[in-house]
C-alpha positions in Angstrom: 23.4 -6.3 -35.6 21.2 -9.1 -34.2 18.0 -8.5 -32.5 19.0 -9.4 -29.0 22.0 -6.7 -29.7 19.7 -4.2 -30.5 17.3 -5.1 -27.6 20.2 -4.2 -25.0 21.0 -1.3 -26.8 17.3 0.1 -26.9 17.6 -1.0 -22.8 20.5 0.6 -21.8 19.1 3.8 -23.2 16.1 3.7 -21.4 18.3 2.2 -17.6 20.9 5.6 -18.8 17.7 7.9 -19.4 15.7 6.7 -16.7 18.6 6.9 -14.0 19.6 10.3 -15.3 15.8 11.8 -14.8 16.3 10.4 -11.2 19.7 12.0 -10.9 17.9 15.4 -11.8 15.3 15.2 -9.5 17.7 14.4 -6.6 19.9 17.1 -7.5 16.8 19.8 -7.5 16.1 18.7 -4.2 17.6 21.3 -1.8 18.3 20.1 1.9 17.4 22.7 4.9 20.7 24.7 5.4 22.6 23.8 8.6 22.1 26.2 11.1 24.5 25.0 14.2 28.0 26.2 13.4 30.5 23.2 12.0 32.4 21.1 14.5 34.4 19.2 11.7 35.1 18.9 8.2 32.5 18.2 5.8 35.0 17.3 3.4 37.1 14.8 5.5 33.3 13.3 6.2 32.7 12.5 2.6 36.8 11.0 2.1 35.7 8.7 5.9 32.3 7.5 4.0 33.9 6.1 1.0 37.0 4.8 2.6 37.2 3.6 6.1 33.6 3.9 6.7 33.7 0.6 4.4 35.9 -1.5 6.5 34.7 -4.3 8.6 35.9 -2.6 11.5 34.1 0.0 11.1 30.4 -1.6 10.3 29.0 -4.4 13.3 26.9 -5.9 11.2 30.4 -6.7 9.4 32.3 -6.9 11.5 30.5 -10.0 13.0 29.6 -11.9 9.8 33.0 -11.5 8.2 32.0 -14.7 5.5 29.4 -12.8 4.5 30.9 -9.6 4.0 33.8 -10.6 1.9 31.2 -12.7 -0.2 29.3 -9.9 -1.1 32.8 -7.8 -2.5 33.1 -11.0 -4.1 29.8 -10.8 -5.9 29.7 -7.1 -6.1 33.2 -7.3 -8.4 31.3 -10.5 -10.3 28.2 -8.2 -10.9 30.4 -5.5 -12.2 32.5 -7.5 -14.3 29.4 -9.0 -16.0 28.1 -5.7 -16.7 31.2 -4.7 -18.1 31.5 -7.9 -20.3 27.7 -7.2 -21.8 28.4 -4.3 -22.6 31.6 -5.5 -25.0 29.2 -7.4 -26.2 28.0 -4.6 -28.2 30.7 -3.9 -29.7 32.5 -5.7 -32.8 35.9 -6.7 -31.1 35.7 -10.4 -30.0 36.9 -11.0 -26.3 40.4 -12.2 -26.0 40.1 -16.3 -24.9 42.8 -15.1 -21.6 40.1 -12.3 -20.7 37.0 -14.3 -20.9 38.9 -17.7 -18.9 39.8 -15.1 -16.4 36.6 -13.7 -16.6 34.7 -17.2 -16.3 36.7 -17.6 -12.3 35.2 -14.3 -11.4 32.1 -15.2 -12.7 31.4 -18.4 -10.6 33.0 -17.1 -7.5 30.2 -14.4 -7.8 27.8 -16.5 -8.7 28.2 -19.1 -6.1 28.9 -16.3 -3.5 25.3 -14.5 -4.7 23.1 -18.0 -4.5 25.2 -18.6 -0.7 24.0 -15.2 -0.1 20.5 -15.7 -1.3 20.3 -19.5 0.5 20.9 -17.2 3.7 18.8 -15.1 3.3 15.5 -17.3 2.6 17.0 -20.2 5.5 17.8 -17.3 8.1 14.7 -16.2 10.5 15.9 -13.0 11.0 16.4 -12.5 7.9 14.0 -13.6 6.1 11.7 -11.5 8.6 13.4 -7.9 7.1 13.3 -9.5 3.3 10.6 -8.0 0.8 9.8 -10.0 -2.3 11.6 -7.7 -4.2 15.2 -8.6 -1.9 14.7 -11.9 -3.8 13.4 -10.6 -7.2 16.8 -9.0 -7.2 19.2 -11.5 -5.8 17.9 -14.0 -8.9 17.9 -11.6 -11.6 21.3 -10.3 -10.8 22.4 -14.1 -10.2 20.8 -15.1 -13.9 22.6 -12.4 -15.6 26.0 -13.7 -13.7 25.1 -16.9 -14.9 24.6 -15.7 -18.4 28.0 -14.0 -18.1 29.3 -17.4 -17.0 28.1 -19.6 -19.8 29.2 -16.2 -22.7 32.9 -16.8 -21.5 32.8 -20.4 -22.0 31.2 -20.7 -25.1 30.7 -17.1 -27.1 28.0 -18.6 -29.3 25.7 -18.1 -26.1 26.1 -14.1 -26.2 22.1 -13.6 -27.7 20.9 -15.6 -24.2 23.4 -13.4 -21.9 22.1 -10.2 -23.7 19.1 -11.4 -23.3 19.6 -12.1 -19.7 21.1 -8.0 -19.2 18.2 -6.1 -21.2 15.5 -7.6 -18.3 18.1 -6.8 -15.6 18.4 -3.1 -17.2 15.2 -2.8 -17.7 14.7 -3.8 -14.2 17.2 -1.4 -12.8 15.8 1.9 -12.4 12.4 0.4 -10.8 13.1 -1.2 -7.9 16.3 -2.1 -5.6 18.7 -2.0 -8.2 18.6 1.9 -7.7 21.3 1.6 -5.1 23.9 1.6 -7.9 23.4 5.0 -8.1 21.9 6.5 -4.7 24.6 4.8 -3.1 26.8 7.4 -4.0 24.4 10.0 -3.3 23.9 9.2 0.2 27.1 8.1 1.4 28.1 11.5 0.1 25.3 13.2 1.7 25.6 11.5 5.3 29.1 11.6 4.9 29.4 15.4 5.0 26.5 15.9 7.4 28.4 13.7 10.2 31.6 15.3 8.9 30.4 18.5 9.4 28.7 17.4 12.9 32.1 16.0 13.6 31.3 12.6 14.6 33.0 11.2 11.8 35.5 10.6 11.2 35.6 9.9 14.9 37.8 12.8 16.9 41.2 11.9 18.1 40.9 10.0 21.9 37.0 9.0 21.4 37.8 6.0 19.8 36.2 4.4 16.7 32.1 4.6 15.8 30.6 1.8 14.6 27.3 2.1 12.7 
């Protein structure tokens, strides 16, 4: 086992035991019990939050950028993919040449839909106004280890520099921004079964859709 294997390894223990002391401490938290009777169904709330609820329709904000929104599935499914491809790389099968040159288009379409993400960002005012250093710190480490995916599927000799590339990313992870991989979850689930509940969404029958 090389040393760049064994430095992933040694990182994706710490991202899995780091994430899974945060996953504790959210689960020990106990919200207020609701007091007001229900007016919907908690449970149809949580099935709107991670269905519809991710439409364009049903966001403004994606609704009117529509480039940007189906560049950042784009990316998402890159960033994924890459993940998943690292962590093969632990493992002593060789990638089939049909995966990894299937692989290598997912991997630039990501790529080049992460750095048109990040040019908007920085060139936007608006944006750039709501960014934190850390949107950027990110962006470029997520868009390094895409990269690193990129160059692994078109020449496996590179798989030292793209594990490289994943243990700083990892070890990035449960510190900063990257934490939405898992608190996604938690609070689409969450706010999904409070509104549920509420019932404002999914929106009642004759009020029309919400956009958030």
């Amino acid at each position: 086992m090389s040393f760049s294997s064994v430095a992933l390894a040694l990182a994706l223990a710490v991202a899995v035991g780091s994430f899974a002391v945060q996953r504790l401490r959210l689960v020990a938290f106990r919200a207020p019990a609701p007091l007001a009777p229900a007016r919907g169904s908690a449970a149809a709330g949580v099935l709107y939050a991670f269905t519809k609820a991710f439409a364009p329709g049903a966001k403004e904000s994606a609704s009117r950028h529509l480039p940007s929104y189906v560049a950042g599935i784009v990316y998402h499914l890159s960033i994924f993919a890459a993940l998943a491809r690292l962590l093969a790389t632990l493992l002593p099968v060789p990638m089939p040449p049909a995966v990894d040159a299937a692989a290598a288009v997912l991997f630039a379409a990501g790529l080049a839909c992460g750095l048109a993400l990040l040019v908007k960002r920085l060139s936007d005012g608006k944006l750039r106004a709501l960014s934190v250093p850390e949107d950027l710190l990110a962006n470029v480490l997520v868009d390094v280890m895409v990269a690193a995916a990129l160059a692994v599927s078109l020449e496996p000799d590179l798989v030292p520099l793209f594990q490289t590339s994943g243990v700083l990313l990892l070890l990035y992870a449960p510190l900063g921004k990257l934490r939405h991989m898992l608190f996604l979850l938690t609070s689409r689930r969450y706010s999904g079964a409070y509104f549920g509940r509420r019932g404002v969404r999914p929106a009642p029958r004759g009020l029309g859709s919400h956009r958030g």
